[in-house]
C-alpha positions in Angstrom: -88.1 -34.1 111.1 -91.3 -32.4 109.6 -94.7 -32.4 111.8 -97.0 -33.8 109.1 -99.9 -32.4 108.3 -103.5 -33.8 109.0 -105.7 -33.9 106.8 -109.2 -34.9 108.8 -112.4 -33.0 108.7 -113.9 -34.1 112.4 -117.0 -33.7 113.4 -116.2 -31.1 115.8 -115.5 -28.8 112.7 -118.9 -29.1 111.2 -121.0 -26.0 111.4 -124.6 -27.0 112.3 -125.3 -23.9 114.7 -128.5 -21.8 112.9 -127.3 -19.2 115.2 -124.1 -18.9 113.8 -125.2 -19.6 110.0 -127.4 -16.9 110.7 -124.8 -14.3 112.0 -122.6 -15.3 108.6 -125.5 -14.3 106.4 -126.1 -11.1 108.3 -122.8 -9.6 109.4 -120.3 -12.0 107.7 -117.2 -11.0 105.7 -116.8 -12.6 101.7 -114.5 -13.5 99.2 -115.3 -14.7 95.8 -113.4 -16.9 93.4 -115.9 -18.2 91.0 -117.4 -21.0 91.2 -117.0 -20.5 95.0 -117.6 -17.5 97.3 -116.4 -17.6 101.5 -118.4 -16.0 103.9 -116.5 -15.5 107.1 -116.8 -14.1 110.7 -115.4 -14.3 113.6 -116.9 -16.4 116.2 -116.8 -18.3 119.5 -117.4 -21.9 119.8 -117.9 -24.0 123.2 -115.2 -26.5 122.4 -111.6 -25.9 121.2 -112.0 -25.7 117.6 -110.2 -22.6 115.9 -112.5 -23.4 112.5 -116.3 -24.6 111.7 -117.3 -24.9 108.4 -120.0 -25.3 106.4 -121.1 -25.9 102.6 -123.9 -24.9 100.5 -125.3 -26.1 97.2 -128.0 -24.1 95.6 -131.2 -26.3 95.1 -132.4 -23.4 93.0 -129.6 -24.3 90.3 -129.6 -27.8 91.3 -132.9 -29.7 91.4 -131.6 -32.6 91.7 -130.4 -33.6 95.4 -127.7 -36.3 94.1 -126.1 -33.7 92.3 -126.4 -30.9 95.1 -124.8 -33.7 97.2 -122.1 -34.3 95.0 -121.1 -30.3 95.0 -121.1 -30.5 98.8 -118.8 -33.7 99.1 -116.3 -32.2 96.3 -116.5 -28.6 98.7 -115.9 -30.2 101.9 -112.9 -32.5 100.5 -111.3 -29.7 98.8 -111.3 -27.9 102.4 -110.1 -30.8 104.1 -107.2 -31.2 101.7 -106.2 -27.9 101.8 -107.1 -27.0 105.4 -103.7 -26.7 106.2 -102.6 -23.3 104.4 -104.9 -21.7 107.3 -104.8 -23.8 110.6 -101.5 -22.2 112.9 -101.4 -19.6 110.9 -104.5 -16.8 111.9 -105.1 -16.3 115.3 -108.9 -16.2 116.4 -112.0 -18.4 115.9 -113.9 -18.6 112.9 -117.1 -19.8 111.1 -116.8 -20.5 107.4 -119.4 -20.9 104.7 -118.3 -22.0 101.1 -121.1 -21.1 98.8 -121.0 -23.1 95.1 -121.8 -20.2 93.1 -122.0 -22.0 89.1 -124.5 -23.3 87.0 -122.9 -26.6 86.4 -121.5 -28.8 88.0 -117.7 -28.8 88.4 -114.6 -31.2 89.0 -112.9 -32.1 91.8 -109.3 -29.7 90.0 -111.3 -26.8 89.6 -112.9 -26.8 93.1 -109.6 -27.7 94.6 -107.8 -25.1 92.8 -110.2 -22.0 94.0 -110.6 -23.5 97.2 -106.6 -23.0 97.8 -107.1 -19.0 96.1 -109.8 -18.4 98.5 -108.2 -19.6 101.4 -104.8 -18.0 100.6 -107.3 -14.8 99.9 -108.3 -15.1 103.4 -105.2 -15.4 105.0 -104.1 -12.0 103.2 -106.9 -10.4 103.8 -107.2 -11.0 108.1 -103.2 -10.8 108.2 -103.7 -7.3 106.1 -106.8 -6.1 108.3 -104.9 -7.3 111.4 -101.9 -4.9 111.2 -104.1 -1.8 110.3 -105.8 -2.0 112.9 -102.6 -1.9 115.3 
C-alpha cells in the first residue's frame, strides 16, 4: 500500500524570518519560469522543518491589495499542492521565495503549472550541483 501524500502548508513552514528573507535577496540562488521566479538558499531553521517558504506580490504592479492577496493565495496553494515533487527527495534545509513576476493577474492552471517547472527545475539543478561537487 502507497504512503499518501500530504498536502498541508503548516504554519511551521511559513517564512516570516527578516533575517532569512534578507540572506535570500543577498546571497540566494534563482530560477525563473515566467510569471514566477524562486529564490533559494540554503538555510538552518530552529525546528525540524526541511522547507520555509514565502510569497511575494509586487504592489508596484498591483495597487490594489485584494488583488496582490489573491496572487499570494493562488502562489502558496499551487506550492502546497505540488509540495510533494520536493519533500524526501533533496537533502538539506531550505528557504524559498516565489516571486509573481507578471503584469496581470493569472489563473490558478497557469500558476500551478510553472510552479511544478520550477520546482522540478530545482530538483535538477541541487541534484546536478550536488554530484559536481563530489
Amino acid at each position: 500500500m502507497e504512503k499518501t501524500k500530504s498536502f498541508t502548508f503548516p504554519k511551521k513552514e511559513k517564512l516570516k524570518s527578516k533575517k532569512i528573507f534578507e540572506q535570500l535577496f543577498m546571497e540566494g540562488n534563482s530560477i525563473k519560469a515566467f510569471p514566477i521566479k524562486l529564490i533559494y538558499s540554503k538555510a538552518n531553521f530552529d525546528d525540524d522543518t526541511s522547507f520555509k517558504v514565502g510569497v511575494v506580490a509586487p504592489k508596484k504592479k498591483f495597487r490594489s491589495a485584494v488583488k496582490r492577496n489573491r496572487i499570494k493565495r493562488l502562489l502558496r496553494e499551487a506550492y502546497r499542492l505540488n509540495k510533494h515533487i520536493v519533500f524526501n527527495k533533496i537533502e538539506g534545509n531550505f528557504a524559498f521565495l516565489f516571486l509573481y513576476l507578471g503584469n496581470k493577474a493569472p489563473s490558478f492552471d497557469e500558476v500551478d503549472h510553472t510552479m511544478q517547472k520550477l520546482l522540478e527545475a530545482f530538483l535538477n539543478k541541487e541534484s546536478y550541483e550536488k554530484n559536481n561537487t563530489q
